[in-house]
PDB file of N, CA, C and O in Angstrom:
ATOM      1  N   UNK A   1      -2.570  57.013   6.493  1.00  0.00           N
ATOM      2  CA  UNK A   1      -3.466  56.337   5.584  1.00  0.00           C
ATOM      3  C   UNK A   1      -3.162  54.840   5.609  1.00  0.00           C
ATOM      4  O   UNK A   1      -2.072  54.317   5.839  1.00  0.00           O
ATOM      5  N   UNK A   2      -4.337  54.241   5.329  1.00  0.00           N
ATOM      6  CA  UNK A   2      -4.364  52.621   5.579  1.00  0.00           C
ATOM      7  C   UNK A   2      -3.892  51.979   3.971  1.00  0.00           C
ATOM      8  O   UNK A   2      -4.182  52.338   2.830  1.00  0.00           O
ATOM      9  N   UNK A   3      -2.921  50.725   4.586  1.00  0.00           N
ATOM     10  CA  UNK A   3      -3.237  50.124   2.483  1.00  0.00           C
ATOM     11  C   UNK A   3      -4.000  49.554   2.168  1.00  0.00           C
ATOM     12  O   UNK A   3      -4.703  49.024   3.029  1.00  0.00           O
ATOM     13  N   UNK A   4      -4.330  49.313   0.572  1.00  0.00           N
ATOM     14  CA  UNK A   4      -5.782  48.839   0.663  1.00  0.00           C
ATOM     15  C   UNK A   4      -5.457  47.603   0.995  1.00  0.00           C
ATOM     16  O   UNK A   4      -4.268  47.461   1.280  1.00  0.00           O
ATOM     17  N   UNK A   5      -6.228  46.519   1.059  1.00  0.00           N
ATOM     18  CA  UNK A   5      -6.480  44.921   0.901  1.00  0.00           C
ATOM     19  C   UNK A   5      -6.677  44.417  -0.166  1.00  0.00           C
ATOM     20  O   UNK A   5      -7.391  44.790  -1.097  1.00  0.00           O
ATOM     21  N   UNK A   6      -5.877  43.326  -0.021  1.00  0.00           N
ATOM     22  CA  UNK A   6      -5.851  42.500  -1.489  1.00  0.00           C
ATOM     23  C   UNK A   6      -6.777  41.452  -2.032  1.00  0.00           C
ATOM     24  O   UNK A   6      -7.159  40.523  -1.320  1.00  0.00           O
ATOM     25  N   UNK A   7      -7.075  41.564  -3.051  1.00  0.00           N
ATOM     26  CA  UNK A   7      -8.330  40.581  -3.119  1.00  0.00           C
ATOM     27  C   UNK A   7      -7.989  39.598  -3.637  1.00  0.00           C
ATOM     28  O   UNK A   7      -8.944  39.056  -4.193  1.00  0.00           O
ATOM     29  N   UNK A   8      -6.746  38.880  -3.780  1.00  0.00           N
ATOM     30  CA  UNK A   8      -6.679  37.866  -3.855  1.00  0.00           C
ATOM     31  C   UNK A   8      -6.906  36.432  -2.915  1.00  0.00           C
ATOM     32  O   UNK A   8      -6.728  36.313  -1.703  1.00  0.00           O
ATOM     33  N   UNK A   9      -7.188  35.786  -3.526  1.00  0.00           N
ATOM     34  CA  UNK A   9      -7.663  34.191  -2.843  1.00  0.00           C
ATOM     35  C   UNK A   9      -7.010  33.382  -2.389  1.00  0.00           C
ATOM     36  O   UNK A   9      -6.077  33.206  -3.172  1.00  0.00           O
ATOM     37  N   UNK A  10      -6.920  32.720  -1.520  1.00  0.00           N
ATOM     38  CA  UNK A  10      -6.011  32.198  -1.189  1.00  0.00           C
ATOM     39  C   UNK A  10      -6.661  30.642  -1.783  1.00  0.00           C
ATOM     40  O   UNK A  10      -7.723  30.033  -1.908  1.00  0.00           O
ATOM     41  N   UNK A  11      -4.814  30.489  -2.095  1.00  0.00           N
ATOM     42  CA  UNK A  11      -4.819  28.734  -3.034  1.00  0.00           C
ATOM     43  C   UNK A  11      -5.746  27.953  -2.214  1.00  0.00           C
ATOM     44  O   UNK A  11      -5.975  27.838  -1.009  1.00  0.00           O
ATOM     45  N   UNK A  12      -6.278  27.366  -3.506  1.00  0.00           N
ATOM     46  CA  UNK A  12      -7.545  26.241  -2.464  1.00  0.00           C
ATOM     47  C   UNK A  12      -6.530  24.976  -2.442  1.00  0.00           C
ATOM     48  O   UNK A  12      -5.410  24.909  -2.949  1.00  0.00           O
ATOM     49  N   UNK A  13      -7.179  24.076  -1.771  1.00  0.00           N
ATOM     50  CA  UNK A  13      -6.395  23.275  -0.767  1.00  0.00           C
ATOM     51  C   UNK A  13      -5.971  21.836  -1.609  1.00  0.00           C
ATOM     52  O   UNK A  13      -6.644  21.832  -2.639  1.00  0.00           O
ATOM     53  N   UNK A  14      -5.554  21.251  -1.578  1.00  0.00           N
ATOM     54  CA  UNK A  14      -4.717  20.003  -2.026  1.00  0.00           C
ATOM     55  C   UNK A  14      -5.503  18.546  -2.074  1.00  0.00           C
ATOM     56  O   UNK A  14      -5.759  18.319  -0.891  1.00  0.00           O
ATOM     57  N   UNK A  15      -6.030  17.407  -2.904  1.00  0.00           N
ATOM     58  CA  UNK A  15      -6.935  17.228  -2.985  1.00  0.00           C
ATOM     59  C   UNK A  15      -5.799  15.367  -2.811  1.00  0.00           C
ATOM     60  O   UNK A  15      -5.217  14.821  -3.748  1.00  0.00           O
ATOM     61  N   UNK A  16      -5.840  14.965  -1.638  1.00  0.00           N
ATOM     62  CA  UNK A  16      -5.405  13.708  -1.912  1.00  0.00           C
ATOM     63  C   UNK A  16      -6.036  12.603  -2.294  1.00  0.00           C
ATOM     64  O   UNK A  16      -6.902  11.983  -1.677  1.00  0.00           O
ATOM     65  N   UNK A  17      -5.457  12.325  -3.589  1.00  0.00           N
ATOM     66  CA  UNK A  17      -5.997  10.923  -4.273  1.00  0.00           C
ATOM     67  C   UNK A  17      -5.618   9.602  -3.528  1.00  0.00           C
ATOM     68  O   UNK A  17      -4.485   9.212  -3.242  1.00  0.00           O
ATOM     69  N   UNK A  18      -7.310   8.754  -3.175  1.00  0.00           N
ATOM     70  CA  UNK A  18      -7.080   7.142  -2.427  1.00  0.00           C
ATOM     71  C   UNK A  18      -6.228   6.557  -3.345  1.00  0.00           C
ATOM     72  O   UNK A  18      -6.146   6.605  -4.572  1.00  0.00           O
ATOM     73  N   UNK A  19      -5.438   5.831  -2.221  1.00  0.00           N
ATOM     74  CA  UNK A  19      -4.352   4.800  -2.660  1.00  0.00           C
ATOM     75  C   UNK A  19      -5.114   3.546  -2.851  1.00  0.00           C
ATOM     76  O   UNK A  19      -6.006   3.345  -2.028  1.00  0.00           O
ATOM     77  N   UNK A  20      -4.911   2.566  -3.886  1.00  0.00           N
ATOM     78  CA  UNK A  20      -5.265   1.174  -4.405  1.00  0.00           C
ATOM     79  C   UNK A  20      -5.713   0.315  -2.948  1.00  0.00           C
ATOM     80  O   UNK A  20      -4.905   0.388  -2.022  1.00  0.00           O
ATOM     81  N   UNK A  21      -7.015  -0.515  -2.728  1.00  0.00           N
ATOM     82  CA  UNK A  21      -6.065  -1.390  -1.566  1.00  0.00           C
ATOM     83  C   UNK A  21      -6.422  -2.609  -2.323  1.00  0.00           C
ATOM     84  O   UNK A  21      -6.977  -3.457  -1.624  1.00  0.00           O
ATOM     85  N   UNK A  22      -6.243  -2.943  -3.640  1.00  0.00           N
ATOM     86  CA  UNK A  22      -6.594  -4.365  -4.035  1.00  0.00           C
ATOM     87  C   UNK A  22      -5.527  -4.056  -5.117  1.00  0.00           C
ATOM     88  O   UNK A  22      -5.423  -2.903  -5.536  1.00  0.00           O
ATOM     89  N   UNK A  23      -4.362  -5.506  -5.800  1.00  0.00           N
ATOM     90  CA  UNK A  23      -3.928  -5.386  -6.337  1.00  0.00           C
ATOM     91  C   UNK A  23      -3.468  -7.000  -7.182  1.00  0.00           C
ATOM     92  O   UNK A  23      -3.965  -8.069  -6.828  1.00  0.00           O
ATOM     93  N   UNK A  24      -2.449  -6.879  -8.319  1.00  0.00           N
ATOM     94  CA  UNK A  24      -2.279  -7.933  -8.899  1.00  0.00           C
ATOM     95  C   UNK A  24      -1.218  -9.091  -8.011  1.00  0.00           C
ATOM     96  O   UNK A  24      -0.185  -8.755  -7.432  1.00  0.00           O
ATOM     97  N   UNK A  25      -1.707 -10.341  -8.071  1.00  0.00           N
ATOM     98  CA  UNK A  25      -0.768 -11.127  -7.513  1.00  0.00           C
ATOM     99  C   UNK A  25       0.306 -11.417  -8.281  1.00  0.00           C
ATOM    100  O   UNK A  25       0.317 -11.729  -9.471  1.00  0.00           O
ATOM    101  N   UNK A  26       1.313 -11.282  -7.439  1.00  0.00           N
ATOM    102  CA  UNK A  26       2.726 -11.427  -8.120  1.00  0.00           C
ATOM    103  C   UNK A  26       3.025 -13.334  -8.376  1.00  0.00           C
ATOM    104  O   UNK A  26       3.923 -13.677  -9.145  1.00  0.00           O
ATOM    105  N   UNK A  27       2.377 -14.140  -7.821  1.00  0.00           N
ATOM    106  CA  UNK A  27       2.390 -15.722  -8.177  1.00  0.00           C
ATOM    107  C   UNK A  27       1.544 -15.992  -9.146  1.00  0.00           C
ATOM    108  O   UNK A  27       1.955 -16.638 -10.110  1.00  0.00           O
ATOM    109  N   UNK A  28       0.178 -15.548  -9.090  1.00  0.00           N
ATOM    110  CA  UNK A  28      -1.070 -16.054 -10.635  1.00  0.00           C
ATOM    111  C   UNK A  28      -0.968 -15.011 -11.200  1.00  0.00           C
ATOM    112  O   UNK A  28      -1.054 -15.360 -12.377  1.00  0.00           O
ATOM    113  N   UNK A  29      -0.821 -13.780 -11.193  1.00  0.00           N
ATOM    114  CA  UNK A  29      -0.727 -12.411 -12.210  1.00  0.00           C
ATOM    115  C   UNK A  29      -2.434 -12.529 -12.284  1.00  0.00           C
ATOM    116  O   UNK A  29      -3.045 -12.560 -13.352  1.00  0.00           O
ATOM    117  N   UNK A  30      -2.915 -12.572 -11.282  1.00  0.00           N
ATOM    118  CA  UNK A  30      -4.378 -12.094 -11.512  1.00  0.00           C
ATOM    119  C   UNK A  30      -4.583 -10.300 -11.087  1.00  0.00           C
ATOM    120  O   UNK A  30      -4.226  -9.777 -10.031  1.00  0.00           O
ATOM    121  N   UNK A  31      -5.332  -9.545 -12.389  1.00  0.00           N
ATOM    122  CA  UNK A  31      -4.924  -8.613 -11.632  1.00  0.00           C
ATOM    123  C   UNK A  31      -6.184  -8.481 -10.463  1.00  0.00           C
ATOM    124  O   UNK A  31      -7.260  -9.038 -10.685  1.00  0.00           O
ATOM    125  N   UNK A  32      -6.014  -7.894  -9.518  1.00  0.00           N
ATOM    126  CA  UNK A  32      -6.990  -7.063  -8.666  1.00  0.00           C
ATOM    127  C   UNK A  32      -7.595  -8.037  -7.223  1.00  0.00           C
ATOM    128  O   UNK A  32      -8.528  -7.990  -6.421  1.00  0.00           O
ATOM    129  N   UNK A  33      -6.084  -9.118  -7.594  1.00  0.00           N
ATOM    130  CA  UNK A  33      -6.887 -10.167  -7.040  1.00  0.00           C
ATOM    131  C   UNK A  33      -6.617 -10.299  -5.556  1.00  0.00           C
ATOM    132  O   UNK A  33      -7.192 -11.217  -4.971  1.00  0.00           O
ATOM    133  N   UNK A  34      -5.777  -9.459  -4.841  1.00  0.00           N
ATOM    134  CA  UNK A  34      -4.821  -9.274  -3.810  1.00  0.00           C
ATOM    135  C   UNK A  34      -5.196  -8.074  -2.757  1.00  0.00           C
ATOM    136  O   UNK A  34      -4.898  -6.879  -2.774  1.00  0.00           O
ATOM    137  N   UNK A  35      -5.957  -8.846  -1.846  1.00  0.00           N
ATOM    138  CA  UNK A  35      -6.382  -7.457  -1.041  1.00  0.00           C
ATOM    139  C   UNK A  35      -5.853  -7.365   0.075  1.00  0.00           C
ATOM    140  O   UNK A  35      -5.252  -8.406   0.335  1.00  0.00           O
ATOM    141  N   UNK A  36      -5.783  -6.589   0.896  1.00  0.00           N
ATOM    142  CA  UNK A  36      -4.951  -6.147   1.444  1.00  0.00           C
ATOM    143  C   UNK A  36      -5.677  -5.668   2.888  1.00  0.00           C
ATOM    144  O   UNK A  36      -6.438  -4.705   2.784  1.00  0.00           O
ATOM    145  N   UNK A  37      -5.521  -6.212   4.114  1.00  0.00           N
ATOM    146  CA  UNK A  37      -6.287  -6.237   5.343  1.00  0.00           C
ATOM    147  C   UNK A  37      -5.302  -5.432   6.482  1.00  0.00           C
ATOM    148  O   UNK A  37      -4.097  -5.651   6.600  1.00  0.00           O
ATOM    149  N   UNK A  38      -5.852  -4.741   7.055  1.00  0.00           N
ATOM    150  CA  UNK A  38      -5.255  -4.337   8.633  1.00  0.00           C
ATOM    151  C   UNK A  38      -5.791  -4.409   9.704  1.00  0.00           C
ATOM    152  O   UNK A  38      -6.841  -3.864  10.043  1.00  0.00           O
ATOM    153  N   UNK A  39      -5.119  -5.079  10.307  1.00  0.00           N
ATOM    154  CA  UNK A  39      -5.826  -5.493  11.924  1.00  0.00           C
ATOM    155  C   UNK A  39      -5.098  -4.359  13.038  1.00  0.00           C
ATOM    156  O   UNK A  39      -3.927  -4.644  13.290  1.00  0.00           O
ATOM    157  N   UNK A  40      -5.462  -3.514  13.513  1.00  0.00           N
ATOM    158  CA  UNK A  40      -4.875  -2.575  14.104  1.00  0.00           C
ATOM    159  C   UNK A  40      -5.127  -2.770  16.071  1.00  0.00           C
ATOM    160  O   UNK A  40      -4.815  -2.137  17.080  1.00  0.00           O
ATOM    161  N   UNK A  41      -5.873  -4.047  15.728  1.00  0.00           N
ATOM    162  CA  UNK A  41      -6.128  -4.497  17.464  1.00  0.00           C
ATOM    163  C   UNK A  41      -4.728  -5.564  17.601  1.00  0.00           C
ATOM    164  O   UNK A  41      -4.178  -5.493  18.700  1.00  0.00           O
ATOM    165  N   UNK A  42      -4.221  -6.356  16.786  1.00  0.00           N
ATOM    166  CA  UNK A  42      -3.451  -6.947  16.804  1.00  0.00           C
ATOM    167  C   UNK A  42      -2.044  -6.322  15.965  1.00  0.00           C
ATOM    168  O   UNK A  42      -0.909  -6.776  16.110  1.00  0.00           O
ATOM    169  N   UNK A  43      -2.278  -5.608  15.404  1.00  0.00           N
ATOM    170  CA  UNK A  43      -0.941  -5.094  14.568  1.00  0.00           C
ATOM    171  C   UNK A  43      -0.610  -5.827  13.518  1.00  0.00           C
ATOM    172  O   UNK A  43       0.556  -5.932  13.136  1.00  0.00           O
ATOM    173  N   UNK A  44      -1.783  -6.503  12.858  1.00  0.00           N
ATOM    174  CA  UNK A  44      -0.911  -7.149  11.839  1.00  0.00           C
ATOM    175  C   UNK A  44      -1.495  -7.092  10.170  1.00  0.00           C
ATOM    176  O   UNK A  44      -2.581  -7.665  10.092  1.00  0.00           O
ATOM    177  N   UNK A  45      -1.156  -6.699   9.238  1.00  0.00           N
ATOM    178  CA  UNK A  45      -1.215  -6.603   8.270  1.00  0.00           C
ATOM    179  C   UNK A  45      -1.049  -8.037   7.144  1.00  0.00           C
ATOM    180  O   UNK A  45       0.030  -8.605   6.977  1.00  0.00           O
ATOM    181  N   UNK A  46      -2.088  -8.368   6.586  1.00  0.00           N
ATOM    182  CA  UNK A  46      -2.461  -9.670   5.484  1.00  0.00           C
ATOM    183  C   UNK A  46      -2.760  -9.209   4.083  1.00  0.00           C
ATOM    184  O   UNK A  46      -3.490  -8.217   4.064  1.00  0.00           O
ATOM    185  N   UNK A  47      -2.448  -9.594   3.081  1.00  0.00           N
ATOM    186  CA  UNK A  47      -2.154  -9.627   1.975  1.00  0.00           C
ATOM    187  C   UNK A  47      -2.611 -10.937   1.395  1.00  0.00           C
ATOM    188  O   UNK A  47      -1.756 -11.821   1.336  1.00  0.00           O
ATOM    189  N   UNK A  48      -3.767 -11.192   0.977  1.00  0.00           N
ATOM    190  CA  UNK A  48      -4.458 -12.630   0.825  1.00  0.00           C
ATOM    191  C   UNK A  48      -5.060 -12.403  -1.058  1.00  0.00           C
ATOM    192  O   UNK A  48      -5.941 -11.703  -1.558  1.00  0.00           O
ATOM    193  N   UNK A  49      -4.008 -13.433  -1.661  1.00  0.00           N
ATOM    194  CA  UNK A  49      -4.907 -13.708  -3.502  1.00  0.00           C
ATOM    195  C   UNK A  49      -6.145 -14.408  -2.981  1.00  0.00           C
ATOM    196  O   UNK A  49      -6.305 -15.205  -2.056  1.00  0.00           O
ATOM    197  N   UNK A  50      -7.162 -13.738  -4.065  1.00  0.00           N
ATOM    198  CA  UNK A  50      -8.268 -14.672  -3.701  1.00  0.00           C
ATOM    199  C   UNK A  50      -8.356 -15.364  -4.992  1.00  0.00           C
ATOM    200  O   UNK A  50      -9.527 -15.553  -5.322  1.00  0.00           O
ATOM    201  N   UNK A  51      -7.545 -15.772  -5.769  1.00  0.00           N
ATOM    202  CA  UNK A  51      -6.964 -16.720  -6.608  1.00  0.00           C
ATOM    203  C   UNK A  51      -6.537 -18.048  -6.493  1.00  0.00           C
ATOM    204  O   UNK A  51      -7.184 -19.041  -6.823  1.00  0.00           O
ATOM    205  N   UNK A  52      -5.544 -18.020  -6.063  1.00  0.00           N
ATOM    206  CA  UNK A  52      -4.352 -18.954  -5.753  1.00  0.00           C
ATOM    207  C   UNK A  52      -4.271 -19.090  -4.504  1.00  0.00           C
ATOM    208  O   UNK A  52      -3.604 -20.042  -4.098  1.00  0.00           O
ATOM    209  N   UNK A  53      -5.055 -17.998  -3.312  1.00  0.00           N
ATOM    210  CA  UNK A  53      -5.053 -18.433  -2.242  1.00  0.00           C
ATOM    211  C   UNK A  53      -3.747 -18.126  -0.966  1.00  0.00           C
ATOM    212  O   UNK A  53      -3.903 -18.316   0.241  1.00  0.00           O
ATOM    213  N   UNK A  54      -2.021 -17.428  -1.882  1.00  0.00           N
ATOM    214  CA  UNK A  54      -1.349 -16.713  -1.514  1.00  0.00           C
ATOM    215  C   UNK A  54      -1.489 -15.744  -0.351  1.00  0.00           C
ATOM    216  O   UNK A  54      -2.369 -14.885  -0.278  1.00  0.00           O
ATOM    217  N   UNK A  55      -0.528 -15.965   0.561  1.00  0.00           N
ATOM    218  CA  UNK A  55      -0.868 -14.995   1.276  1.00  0.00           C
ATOM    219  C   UNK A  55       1.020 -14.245   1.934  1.00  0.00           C
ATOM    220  O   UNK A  55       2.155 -14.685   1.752  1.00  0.00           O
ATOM    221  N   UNK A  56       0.604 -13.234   2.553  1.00  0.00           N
ATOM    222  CA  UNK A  56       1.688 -12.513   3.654  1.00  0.00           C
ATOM    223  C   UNK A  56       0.755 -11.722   4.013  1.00  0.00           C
ATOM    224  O   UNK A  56      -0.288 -11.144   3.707  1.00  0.00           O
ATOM    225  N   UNK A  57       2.287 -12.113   5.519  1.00  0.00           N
ATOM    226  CA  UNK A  57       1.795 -11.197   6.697  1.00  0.00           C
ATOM    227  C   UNK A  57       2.854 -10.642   7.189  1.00  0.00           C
ATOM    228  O   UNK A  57       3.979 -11.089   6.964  1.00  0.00           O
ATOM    229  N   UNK A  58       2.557  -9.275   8.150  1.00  0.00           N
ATOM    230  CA  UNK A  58       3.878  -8.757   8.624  1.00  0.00           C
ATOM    231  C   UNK A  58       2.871  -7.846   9.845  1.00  0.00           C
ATOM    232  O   UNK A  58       1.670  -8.044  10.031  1.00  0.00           O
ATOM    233  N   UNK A  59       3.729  -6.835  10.572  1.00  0.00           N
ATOM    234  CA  UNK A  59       3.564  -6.570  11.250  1.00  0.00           C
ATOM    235  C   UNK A  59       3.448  -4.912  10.875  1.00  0.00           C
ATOM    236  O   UNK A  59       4.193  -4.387  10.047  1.00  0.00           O
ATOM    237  N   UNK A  60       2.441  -4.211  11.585  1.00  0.00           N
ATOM    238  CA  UNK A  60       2.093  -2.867  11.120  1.00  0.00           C
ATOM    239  C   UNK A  60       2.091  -1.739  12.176  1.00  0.00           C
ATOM    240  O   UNK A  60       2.190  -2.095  13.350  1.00  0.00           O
ATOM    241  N   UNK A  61       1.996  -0.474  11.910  1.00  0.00           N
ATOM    242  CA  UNK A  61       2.060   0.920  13.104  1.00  0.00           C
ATOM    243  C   UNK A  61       1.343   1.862  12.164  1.00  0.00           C
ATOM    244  O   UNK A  61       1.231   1.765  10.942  1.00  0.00           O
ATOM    245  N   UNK A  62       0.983   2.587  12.800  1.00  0.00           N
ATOM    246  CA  UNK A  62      -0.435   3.205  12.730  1.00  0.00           C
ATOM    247  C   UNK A  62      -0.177   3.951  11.256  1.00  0.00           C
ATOM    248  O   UNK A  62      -1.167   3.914  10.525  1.00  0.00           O
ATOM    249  N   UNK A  63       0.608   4.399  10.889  1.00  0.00           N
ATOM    250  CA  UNK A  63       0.954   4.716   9.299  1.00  0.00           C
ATOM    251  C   UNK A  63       0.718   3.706   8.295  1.00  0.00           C
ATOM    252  O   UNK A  63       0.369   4.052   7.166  1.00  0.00           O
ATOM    253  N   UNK A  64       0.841   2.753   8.531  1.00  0.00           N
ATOM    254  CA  UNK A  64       0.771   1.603   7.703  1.00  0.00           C
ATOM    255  C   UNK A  64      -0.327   1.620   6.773  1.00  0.00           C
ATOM    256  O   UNK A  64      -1.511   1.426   7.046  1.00  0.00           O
ATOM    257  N   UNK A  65       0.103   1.834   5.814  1.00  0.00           N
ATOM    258  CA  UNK A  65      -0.908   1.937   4.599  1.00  0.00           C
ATOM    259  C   UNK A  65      -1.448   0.201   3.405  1.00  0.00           C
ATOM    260  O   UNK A  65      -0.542  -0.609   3.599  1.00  0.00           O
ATOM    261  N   UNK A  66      -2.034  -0.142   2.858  1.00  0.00           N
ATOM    262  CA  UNK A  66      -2.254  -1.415   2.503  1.00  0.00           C
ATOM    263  C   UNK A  66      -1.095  -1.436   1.299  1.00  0.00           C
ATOM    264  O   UNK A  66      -0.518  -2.521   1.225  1.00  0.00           O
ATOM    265  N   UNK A  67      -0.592  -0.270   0.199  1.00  0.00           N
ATOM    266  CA  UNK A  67       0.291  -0.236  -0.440  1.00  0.00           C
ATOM    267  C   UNK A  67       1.771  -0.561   0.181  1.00  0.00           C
ATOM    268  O   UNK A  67       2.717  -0.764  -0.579  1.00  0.00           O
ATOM    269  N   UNK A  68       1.957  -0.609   1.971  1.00  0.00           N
ATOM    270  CA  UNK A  68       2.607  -0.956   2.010  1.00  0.00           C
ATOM    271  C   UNK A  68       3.190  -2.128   2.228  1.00  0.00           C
ATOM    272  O   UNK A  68       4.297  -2.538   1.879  1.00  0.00           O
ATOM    273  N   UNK A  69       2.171  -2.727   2.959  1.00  0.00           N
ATOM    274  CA  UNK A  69       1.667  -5.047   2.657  1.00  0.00           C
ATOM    275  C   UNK A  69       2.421  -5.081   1.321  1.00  0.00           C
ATOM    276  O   UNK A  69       3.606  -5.384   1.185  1.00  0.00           O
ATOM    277  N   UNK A  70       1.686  -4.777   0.494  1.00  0.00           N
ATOM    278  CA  UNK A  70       2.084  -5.056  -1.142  1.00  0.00           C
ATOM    279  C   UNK A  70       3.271  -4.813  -1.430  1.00  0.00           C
ATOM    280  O   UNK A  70       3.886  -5.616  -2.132  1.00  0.00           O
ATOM    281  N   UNK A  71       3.943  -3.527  -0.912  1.00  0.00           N
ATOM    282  CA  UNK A  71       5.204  -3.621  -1.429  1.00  0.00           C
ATOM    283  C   UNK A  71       5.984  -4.631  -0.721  1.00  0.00           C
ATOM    284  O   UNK A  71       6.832  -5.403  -1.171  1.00  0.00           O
ATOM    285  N   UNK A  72       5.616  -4.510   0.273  1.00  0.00           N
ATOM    286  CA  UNK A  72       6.693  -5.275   1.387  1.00  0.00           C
ATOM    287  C   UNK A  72       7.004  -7.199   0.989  1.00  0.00           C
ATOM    288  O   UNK A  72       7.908  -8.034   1.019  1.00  0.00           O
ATOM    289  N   UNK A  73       5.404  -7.048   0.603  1.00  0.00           N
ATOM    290  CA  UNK A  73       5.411  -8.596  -0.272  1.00  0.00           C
ATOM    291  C   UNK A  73       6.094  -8.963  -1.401  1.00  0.00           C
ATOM    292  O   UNK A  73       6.537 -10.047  -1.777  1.00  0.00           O
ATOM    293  N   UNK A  74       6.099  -7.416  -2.063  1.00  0.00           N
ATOM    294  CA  UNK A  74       6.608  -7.672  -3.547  1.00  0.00           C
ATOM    295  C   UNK A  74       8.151  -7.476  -3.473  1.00  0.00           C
ATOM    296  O   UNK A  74       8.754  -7.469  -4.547  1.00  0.00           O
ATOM    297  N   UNK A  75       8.922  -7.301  -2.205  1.00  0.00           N
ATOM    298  CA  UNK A  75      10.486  -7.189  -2.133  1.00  0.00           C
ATOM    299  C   UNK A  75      10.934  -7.864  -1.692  1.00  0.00           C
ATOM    300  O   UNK A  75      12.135  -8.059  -1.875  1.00  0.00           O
ATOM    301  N   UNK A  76       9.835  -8.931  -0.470  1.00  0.00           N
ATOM    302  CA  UNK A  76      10.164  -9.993  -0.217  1.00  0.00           C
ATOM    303  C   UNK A  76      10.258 -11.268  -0.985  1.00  0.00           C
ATOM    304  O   UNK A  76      11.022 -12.222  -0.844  1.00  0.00           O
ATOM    305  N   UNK A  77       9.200 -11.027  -1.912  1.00  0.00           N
ATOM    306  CA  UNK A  77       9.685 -11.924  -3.077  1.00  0.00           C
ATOM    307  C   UNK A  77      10.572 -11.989  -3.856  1.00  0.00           C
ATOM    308  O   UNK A  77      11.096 -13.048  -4.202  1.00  0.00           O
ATOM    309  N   UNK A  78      10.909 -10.790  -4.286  1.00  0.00           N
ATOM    310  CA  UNK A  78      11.899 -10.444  -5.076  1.00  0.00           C
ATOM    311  C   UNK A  78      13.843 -11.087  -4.592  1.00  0.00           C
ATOM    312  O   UNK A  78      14.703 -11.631  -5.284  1.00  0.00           O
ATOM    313  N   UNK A  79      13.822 -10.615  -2.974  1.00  0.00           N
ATOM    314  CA  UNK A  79      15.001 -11.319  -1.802  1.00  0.00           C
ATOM    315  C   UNK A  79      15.099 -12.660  -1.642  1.00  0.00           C
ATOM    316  O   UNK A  79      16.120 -13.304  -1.399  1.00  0.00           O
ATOM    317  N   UNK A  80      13.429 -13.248  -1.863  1.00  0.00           N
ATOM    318  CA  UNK A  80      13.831 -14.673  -1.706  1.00  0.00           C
ATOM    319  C   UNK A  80      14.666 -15.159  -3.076  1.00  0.00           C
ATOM    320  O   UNK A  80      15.601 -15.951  -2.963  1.00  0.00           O
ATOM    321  N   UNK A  81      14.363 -14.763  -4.041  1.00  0.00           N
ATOM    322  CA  UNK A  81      14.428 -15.458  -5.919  1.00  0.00           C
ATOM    323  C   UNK A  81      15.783 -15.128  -6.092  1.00  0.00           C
ATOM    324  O   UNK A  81      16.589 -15.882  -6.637  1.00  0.00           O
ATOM    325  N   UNK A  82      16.110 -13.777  -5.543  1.00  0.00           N
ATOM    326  CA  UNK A  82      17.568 -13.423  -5.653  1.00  0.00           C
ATOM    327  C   UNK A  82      18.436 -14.584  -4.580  1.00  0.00           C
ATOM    328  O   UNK A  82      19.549 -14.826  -5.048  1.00  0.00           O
ATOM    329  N   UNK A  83      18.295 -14.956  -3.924  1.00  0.00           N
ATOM    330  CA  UNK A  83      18.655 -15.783  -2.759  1.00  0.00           C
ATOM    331  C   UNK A  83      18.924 -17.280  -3.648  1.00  0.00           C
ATOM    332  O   UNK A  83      19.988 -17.786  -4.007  1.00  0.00           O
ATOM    333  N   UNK A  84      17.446 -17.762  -3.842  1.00  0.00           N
ATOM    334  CA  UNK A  84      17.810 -18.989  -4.876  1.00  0.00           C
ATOM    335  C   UNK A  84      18.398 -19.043  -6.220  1.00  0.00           C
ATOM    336  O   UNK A  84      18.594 -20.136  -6.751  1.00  0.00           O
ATOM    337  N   UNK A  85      18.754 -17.718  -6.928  1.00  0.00           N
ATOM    338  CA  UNK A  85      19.438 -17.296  -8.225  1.00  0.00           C
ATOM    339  C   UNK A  85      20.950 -17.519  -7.579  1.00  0.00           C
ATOM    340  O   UNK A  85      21.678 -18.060  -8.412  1.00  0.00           O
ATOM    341  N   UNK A  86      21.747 -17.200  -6.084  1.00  0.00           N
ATOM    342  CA  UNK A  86      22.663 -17.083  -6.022  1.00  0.00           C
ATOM    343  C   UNK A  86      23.413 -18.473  -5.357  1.00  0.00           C
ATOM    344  O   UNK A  86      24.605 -18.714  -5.164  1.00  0.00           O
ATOM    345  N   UNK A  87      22.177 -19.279  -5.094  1.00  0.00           N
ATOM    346  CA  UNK A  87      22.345 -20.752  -4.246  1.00  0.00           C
ATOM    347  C   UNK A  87      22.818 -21.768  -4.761  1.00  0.00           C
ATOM    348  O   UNK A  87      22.917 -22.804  -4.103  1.00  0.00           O
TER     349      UNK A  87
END
């Protein structure tokens, strides 16, 4: 004799929420004002206030997400201030 089959469902699937690509500048505290560009013909990732006019750049690989411009900006700032706090 056969067992029966189960009628349960299988878990529906996982729903990933978009990441930010505009954010507050860490020099004018404007929020939303900081967007965040990828050039994937050149590899390079920009981070431009359209405020104050602020910018960074760095270099990117195919993971490279725009949250990560931003962070990368926001630790580099953080390294420089610690740098002149200790000068």
């Amino acid at each position: 004799m056969g067992k029966r089959k189960s009628r349960a469902k299988p878990p529906p699937k996982k729903r990933m929420d978009k990441l930010d690509t505009v954010f507050s500048c860490p020099f004018c505290n404007h929020g939303t004002s900081v967007e965040c560009r990828i050039d994937m013909k050149n590899l390079i990732g920009e981070a431009i206030c359209g405020i104050c006019q602020e910018s960074y750049n760095t270099t990117v690989n195919a993971l490279t997400e725009p949250i990560d411009i931003y962070s990368e900006w926001i630790d580099e700032c953080e390294r420089v201030n610690t740098l002149d706090d200790e000068a």
